[in-house]
C-alpha positions in Angstrom: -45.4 4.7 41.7 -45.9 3.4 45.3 -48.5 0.9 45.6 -50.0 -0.2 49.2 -51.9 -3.7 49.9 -55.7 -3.3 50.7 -58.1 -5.6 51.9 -61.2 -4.8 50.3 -64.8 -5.1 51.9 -65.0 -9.4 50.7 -61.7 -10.4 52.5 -59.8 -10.3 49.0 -56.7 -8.1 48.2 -55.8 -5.5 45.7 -53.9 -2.3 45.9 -53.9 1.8 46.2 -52.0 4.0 44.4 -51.7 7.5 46.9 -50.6 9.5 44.3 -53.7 8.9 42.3 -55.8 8.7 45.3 -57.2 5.1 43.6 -57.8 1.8 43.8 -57.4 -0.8 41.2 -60.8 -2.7 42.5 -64.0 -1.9 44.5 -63.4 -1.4 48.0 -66.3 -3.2 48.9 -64.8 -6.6 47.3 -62.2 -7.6 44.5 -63.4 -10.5 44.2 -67.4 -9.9 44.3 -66.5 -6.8 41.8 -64.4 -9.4 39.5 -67.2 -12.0 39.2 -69.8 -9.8 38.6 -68.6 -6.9 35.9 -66.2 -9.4 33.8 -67.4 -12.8 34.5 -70.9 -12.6 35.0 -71.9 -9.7 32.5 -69.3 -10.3 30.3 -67.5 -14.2 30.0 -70.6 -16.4 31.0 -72.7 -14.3 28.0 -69.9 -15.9 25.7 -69.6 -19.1 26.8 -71.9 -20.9 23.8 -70.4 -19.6 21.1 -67.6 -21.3 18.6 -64.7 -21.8 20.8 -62.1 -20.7 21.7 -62.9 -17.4 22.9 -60.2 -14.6 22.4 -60.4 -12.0 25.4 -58.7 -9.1 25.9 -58.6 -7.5 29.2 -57.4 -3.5 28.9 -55.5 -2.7 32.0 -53.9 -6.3 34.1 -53.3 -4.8 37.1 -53.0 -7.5 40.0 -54.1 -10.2 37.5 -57.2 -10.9 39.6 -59.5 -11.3 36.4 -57.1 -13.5 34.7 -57.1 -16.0 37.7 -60.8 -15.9 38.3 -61.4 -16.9 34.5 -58.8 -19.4 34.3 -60.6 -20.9 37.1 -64.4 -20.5 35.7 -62.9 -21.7 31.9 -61.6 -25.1 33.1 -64.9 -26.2 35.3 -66.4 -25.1 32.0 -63.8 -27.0 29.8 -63.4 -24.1 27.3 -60.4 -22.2 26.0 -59.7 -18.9 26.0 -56.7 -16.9 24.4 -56.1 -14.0 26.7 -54.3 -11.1 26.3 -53.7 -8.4 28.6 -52.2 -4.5 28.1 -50.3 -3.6 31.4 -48.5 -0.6 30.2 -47.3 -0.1 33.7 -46.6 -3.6 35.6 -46.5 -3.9 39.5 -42.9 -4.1 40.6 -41.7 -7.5 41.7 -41.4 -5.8 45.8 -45.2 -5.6 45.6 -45.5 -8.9 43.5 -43.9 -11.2 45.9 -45.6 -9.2 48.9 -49.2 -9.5 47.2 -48.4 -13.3 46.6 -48.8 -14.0 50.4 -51.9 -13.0 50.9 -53.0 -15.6 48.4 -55.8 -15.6 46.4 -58.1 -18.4 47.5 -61.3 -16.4 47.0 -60.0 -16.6 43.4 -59.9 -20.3 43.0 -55.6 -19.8 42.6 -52.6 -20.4 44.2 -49.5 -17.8 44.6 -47.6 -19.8 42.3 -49.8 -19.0 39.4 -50.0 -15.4 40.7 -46.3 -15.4 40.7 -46.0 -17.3 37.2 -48.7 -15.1 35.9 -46.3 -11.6 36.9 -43.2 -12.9 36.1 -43.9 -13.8 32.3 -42.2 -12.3 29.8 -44.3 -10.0 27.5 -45.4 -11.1 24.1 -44.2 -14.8 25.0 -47.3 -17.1 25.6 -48.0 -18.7 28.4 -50.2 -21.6 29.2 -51.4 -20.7 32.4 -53.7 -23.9 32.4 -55.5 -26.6 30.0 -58.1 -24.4 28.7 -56.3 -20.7 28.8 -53.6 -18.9 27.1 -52.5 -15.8 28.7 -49.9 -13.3 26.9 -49.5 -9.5 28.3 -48.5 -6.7 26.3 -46.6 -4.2 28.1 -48.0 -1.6 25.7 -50.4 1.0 25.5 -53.9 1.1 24.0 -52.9 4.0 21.9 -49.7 2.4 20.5 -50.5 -1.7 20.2 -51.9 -3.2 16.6 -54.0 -5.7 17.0 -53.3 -8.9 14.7 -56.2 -10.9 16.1 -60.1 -10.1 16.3 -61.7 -10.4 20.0 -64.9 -12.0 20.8 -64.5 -10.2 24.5 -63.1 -7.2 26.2 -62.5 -6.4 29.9 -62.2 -2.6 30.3 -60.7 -2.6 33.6 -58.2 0.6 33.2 -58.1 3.0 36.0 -61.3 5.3 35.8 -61.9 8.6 34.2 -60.7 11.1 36.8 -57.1 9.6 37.1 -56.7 8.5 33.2 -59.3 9.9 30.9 -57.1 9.7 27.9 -57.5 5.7 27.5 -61.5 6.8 27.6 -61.5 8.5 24.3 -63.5 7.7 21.7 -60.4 7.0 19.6 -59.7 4.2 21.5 -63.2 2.8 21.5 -63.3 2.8 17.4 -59.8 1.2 17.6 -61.6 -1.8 20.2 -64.7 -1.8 17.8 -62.5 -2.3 14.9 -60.7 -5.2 16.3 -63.8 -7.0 18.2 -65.9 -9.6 16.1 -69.3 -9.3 15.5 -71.1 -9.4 18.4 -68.9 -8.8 20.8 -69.4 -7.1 24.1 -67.0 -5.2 25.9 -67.8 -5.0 30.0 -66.5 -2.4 32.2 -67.4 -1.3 35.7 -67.2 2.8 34.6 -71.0 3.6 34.3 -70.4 7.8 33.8 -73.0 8.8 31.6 -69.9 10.4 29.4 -68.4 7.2 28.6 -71.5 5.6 27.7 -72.4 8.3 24.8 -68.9 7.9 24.1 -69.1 4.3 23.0 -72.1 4.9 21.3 -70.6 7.1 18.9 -67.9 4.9 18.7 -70.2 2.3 17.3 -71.5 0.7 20.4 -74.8 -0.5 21.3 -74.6 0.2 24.8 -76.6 -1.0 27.9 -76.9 -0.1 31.5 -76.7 -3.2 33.9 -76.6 -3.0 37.8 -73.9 -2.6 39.3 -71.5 -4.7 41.8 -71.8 -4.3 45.6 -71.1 -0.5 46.7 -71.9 0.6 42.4 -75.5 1.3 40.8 -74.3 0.3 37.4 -72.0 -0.5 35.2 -71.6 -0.8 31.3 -71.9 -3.1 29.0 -71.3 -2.4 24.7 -71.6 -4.9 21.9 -70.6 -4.6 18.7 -73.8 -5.2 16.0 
């Protein structure tokens, strides 16, 4: 799958996938889209509870979230175990050519970009004092969860290009592995996902959206 380098609308970079006609952020900013869905609506409504936090982050992709909270968890001084499912990692071409364009807005450098890529699956790795980062290159559909999560990033490609990892099948599988409590945030706002996490379980609330989106979701486990 051929992936091109984008610079989205707040100077930071992610990628475009022409045979799927998408993008794997907001064209209007990465980074603005990043802080606001996952960090904003989702980590910094976390960050008083018992530590540490266990995260999971459905669909890696450049790795842009996992750098951002890295770098918001240590001002913070809390831990986070963080797992990731990247069923399909970037190849190590686009790696090494997404590295130089560096990822400042993201409080990171390229070597923790490149560290952060070139770790093998299922093997921990501390990424920094306060997080833990292990990817999974598996599916939603065929992982088992051993652990219970306190916080989900839905960031899989949208509806239109994989509507299978949108079932509500896979939303009773995250329900049953999330503690009480706790909220899964994604930037999908379609009125058919929302009614689809509320049958999973879900409470379910409408939050604005990021620059260039209306909304965006947010669903907590009571």
């Amino acid at each position: 799958m051929r992936r091109e380098i984008i610079i989205t609308g707040d100077g930071s970079p992610t990628l475009f996938v022409p045979e799927l006609d998408e993008h794997y952020h907001s064209i209007h900013g990465a980074f603005n889209e990043s802080m606001h869905v996952f960090i904003n609506a989702g980590l910094l409504q976390k960050t008083n509870t018992l530590q540490p936090i266990n995260l999971l982050e459905i669909g890696l992709g450049t790795g842009s979230n996992v750098l951002l909270t890295n770098s918001i968890v240590n001002k913070l001084n809390i831990h986070v175990n963080y797992d990731a499912l990247e069923p399909f990692p970037i190849d190590s071409g686009t790696i090494t050519a997404l590295a130089n364009f560096g990822f400042d807005k993201f409080d990171s450098s390229p070597e923790a970009f490149l560290q952060l890529h070139q770790q093998n699956p299922e093997i921990p790795l501390q990424l920094s004092l306060q997080l833990t980062f292990t990817v999974y290159h598996q599916t939603l559909e065929s992982i088992q969860f051993n652990k219970g999560y306190d916080l989900i990033y839905f960031d899989a490609f949208g509806p239109r290009v994989q509507p299978e990892i949108w079932s509500q099948a896979n939303f009773e599988k995250l329900y049953q592995a999330m503690h009480k409590d706790a909220i899964l945030v994604t930037y999908c706002a379609k009125g058919e996902v929302r009614r689809t996490m509320q049958a999973a379980g879900f409470m379910v609330e409408k939050l604005p959206g990021p620059p260039g989106k209306r909304e965006m979701l947010r669903a907590t486990k009571k």
